[in-house]
N, C-alpha and C positions, 0 to 999 in steps of 0.2 A: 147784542141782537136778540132783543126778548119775543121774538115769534112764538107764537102756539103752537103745540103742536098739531093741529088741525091746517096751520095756515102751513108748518116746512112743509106737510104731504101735499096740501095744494098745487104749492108752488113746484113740487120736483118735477111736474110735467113740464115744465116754463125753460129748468136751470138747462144749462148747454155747457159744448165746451167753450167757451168764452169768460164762465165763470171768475171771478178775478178774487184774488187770495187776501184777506184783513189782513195785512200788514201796516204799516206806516212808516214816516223815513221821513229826513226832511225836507223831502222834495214833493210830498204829495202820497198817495197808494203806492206800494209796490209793485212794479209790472206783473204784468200777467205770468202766472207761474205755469210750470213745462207744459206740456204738451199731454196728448194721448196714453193712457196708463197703460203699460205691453208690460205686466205679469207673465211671466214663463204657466203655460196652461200643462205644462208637462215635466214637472219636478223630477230629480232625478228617482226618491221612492216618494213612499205616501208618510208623512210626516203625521207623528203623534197626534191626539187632542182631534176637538172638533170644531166644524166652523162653527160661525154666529148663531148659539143655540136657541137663542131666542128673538133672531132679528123678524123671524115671519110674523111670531105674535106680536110683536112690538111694529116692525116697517113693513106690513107685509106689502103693502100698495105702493112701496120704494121700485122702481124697477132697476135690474140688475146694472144698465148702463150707468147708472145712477150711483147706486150706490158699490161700485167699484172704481168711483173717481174720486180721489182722493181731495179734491178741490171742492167736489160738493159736500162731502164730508165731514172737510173744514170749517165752509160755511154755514153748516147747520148742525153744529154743537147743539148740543142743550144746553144753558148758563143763564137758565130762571129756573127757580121751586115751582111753577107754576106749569111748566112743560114739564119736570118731573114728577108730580102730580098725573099726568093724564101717563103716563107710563107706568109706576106704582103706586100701590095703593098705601096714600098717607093720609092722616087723618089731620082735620084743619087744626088742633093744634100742634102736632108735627110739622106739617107747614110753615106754621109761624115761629117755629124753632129754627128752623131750619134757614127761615128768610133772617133773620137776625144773625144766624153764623155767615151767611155769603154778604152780609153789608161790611165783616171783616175780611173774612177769607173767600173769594166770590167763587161758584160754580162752572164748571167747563169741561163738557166731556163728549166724546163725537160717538155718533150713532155705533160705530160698529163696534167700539168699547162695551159701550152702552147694552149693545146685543149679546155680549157673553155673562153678563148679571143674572144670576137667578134671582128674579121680582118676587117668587115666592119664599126666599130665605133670608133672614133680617141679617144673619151673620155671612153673609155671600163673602169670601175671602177676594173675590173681583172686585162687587160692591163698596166695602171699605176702603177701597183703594181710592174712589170715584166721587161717590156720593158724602155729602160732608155731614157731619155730628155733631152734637151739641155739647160734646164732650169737647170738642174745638177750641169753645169758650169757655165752659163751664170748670176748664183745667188750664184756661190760658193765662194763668199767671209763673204755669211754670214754664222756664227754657227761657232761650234769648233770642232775640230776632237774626242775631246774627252772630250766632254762635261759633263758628270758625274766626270769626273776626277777618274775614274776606275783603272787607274794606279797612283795616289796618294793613295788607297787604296790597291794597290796590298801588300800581304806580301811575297808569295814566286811567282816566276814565274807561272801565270797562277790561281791564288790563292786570291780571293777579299775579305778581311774581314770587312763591312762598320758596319756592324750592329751587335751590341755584341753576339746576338743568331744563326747568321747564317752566311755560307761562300758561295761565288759565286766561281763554279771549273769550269775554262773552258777549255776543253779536246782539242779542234781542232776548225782551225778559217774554215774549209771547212762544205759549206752549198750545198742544195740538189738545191736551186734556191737563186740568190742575191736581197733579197728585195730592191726595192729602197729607201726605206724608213729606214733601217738597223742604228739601235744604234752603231753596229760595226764598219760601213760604210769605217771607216779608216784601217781596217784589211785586204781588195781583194786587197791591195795592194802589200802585203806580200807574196804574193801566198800559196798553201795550205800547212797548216801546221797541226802536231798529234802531244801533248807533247810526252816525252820520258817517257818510264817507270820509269826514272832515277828523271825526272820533277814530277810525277805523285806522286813518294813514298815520294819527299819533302812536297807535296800538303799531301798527309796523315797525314806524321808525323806532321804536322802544329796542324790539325785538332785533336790531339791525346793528344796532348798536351794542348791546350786550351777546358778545358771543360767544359765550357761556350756552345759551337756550339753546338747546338742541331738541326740543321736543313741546310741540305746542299742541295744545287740547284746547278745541272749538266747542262753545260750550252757550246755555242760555238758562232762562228759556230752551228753546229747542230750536238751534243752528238751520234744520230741516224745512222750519217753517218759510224761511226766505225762498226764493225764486233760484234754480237752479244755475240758472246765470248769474244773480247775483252771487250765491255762492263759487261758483270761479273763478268769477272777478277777485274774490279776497284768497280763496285757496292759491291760486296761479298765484300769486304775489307771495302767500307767504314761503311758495317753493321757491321761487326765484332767489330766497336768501341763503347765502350759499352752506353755513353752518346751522341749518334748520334739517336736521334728518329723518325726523318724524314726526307726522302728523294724526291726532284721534280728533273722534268725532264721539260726540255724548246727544246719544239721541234717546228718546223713547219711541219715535216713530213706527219702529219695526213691529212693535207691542200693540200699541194704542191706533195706529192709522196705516198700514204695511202696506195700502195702495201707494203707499207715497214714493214707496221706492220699486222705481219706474224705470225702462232701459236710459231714459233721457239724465237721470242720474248717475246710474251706475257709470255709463258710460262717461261723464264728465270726472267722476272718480278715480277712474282706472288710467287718467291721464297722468295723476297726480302722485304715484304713488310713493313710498311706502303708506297707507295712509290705513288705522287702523273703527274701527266703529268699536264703543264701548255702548250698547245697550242698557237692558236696563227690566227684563222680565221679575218676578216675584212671585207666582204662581203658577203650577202647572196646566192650569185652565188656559194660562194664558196664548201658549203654543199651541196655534191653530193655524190650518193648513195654508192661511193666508199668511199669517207670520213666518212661515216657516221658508214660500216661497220668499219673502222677504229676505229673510236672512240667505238664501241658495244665489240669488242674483245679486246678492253686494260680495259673497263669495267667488262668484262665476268672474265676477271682475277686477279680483286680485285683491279684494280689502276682505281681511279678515274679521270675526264677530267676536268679542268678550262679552260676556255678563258681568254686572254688578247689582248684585240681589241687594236690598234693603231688610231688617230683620225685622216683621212688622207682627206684634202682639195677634193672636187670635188670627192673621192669616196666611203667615208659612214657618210659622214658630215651634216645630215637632221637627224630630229627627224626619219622618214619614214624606213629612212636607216636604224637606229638602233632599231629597232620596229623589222623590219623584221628581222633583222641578230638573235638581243637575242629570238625572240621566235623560229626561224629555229633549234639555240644552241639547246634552252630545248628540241625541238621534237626529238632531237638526244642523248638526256641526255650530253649533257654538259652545263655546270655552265660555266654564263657568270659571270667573278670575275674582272678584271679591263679595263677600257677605258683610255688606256694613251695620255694626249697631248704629239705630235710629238716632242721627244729632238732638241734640238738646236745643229741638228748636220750638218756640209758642205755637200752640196751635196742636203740637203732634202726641204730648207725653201719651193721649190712652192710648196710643201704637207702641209704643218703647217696653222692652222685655229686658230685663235684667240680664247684667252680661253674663253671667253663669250661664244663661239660656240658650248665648250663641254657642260657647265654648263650652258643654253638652251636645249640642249637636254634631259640632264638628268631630267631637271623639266617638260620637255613637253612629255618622256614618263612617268611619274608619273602618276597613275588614269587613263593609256592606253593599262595596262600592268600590268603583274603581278609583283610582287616587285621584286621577285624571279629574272625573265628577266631584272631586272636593273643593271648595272655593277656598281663597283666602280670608278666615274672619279677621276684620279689622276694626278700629275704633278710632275716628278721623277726631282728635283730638279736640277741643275749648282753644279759645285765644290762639290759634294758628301754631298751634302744637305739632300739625303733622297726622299723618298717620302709623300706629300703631299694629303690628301683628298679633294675634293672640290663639295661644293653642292650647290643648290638654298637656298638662305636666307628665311628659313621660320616663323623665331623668329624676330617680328618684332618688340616688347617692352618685357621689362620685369622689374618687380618690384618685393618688396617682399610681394610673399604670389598672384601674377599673371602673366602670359605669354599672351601676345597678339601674334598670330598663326594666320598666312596666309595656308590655304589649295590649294591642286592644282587646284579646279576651280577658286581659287584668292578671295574664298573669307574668311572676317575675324573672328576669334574666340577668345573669352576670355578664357583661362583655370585656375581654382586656382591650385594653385601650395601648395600641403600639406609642412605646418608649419615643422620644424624639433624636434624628442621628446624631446629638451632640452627646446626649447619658448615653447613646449606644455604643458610641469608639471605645475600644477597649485599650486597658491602659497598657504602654510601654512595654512592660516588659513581658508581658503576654505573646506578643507579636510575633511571627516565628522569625527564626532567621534565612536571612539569603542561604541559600542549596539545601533547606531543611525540605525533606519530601513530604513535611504535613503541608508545606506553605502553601501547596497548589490543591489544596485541599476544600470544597466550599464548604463554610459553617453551614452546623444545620440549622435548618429553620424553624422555628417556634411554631405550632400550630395553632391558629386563632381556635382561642377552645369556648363554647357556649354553655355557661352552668345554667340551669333551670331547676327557679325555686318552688316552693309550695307557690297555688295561687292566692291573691291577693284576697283581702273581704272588700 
């Protein structure tokens, strides 16, 4: 939809709720998606961060009905150079760099995303998320399209089975905004696609059959963008199996478009439960008071929030960065759950920070923070390797029956390490005898004793 942006302002006197949602399917447009957006106008506090800092200078002539439906929203992304042009100031050969990275990787980002970018800083930690680089191409010969090897794992179309307990279903490769940092990254090229209910019932009976899968994670593109009924349609079923116990949801919406989650969701949600939302924040700008209710109303209705942070070069790559982001999360009750290094995918390396980078952080917010705010860093493996934990070395010797333990101010500790009750039994002849009055005697107990060494350099 390459509108100008002279012509989206035009027209948002025009749009209504009638609005009908870009999707596709093989039956034609996707129906009309939910209803009426009923955000909670009275959160339980006031949640970190600020709204849309820059929506008045950039939409100021948007009016508010407008732009808190989530459906207009949708349908006036920006995804031409040529609309982001009349939002920042780029110069025409910036432009034409720029038009040449989205004929590979194409543009897509909705207004109220869009409104949290500072237009006057080139390095916006928002902005890099959004707006695409010529570094895109200019470094796109390194990484692999499809670096997890996600399709050596496919069993039916649409359908990942890597891990014997669980299956990744991916419904639609159509997202609300094209991260540039996107594990899919080789999917916008496809244009947007919805499997078919025909695709969808192979994707069940898969899962019907192997009952091993106890845990299935809905996934895309971005699952959200369907119609809330369509989504029931396939949640309802995949509960109805009977060794199916839990269900996630891999969304950015809450981030990138928070109107979207609507009572008309939530409440289809909380039908279905246990069912969990994995998110998807990466900066603390990004927890704004509309996010926030976002995330209070998928809690309000029994589905809990995780984060999964991305480690993304230049925009939350400092201990500082992730300090602030994980404690913004817990202000908003979300659990921050993983910090992934960026995959080795085409398109992304000027994002990708050396993994010493992540695993620095993690030990430098240790003892700055509460444990709770520390995510797990991981590294989602090449060729469907899996994923991987990684932490600071804190075990620095070990023997039997001692650990030598570096703490986070570096410095060193001896810990004993309790014998196991097999070396403990003591031998035979030890033992006292029957009517011996030590026999009802309890041994004494060792005391767990903590040496502390010089500190560490």
């Amino acid at each position: 939809m390459k509108t100008s942006l002279a012509k989206l302002r035009s027209e948002a006197a025009h749009e209504s709720e009638e609005c009908c949602l870009e999707t596709c399917s093989d039956s034609g447009p996707e129906e009309h998606p939910p209803g009426k957006r009923s955000i909670s106008d009275d959160p339980e506090e006031e949640p970190p961060g600020k709204t849309a800092t820059t929506r008045y200078r950039l939409f100021g002539d948007i009016p508010d009905n407008l732009w808190n439906d989530w459906k207009w929203q949708f349908r006036n992304r920006i995804n031409c150079i040529e609309q982001l042009a009349q939002l920042f100031s780029l110069s025409t050969e910036e432009q034409a760099q720029l038009k040449l990275v989205t004929m590979r990787y194409p543009l897509s980002v909705t207004p109220y995303y869009l409104s949290l970018i500072d237009p006057d800083d080139p390095d916006d930690p928002v902005g890099k998320q959004a707006v695409p680089s010529p570094m895109e191409m200019t470094m796109g010969s390194l990484g692999l399209e499809d670096p997890l090897d996600e399709k050596g794992d496919t069993v039916v179309p649409g359908l990942v089975h890597r891990y014997s307990d669980r299956v990744l279903l991916v419904l639609t490769d159509i997202c609300p905004m094209f991260c540039r940092h996107c594990t899919r990254k080789r999917e916008w090229r496809n244009g947007g696609w919805v499997r078919s209910p025909a695709e969808v019932a192979a994707m069940l009976d898969y899962i019907r059959r192997h009952k091993a899968v106890r845990d299935v994670i809905i996934s895309g593109g971005d699952p959200l963008t369907l119609s809330t009924r369509r989504l029931e349609n396939i949640i309802s079923k995949i509960r109805d199996i009977r060794h199916v116990e839990i269900i996630r949801i891999g969304t950015r919406f809450p981030v990138v478009l928070p109107q979207r989650i609507d009572n008309e969701l939530c409440s289809m949600l909380s039908k279905y439960g246990p069912i969990w939302i994995n998110t998807h924040f990466n900066h603390v700008r990004e927890i704004t008071p509309e996010a926030a209710r976002a995330c209070d109303n998928l809690l309000r209705s029994g589905v809990p929030v995780n984060n999964q942070t991305v480690l993304l070069r230049g925009i939350n790559d400092t201990v500082e960065d992730q300090i602030k982001l994980c404690n913004g999360l817990l202000r908003i009750k979300v659990r921050p759950y993983y910090l992934f290094q960026t995959d080795e995918i085409q398109g992304t390396e000027h994002l990708r920070t050396p993994v010493e980078t992540g695993i620095k952080i993690i030990e430098g917010m240790r003892g700055r923070t509460s444990g709770l705010a520390i995510p797990t860093f991981v590294i989602d493996l090449p060729q469907s390797g899996g994923k991987v934990p990684l932490q600071p070395d804190y075990v620095l010797a070990q023997t039997e029956g001692e650990l030598v333990l570096r703490n986070y101010r570096g410095e060193i500790y001896h810990y004993r390490d309790p014998i196991t009750l097999e070396r403990a039994e003591p031998p035979a002849e030890e033992l006292c005898p029957a009517g011996n009055a030590t026999a009802s005697r309890p041994r004494e107990a060792l005391p767990v004793r903590v040496r502390r060494s010089s500190k560490c350099g």
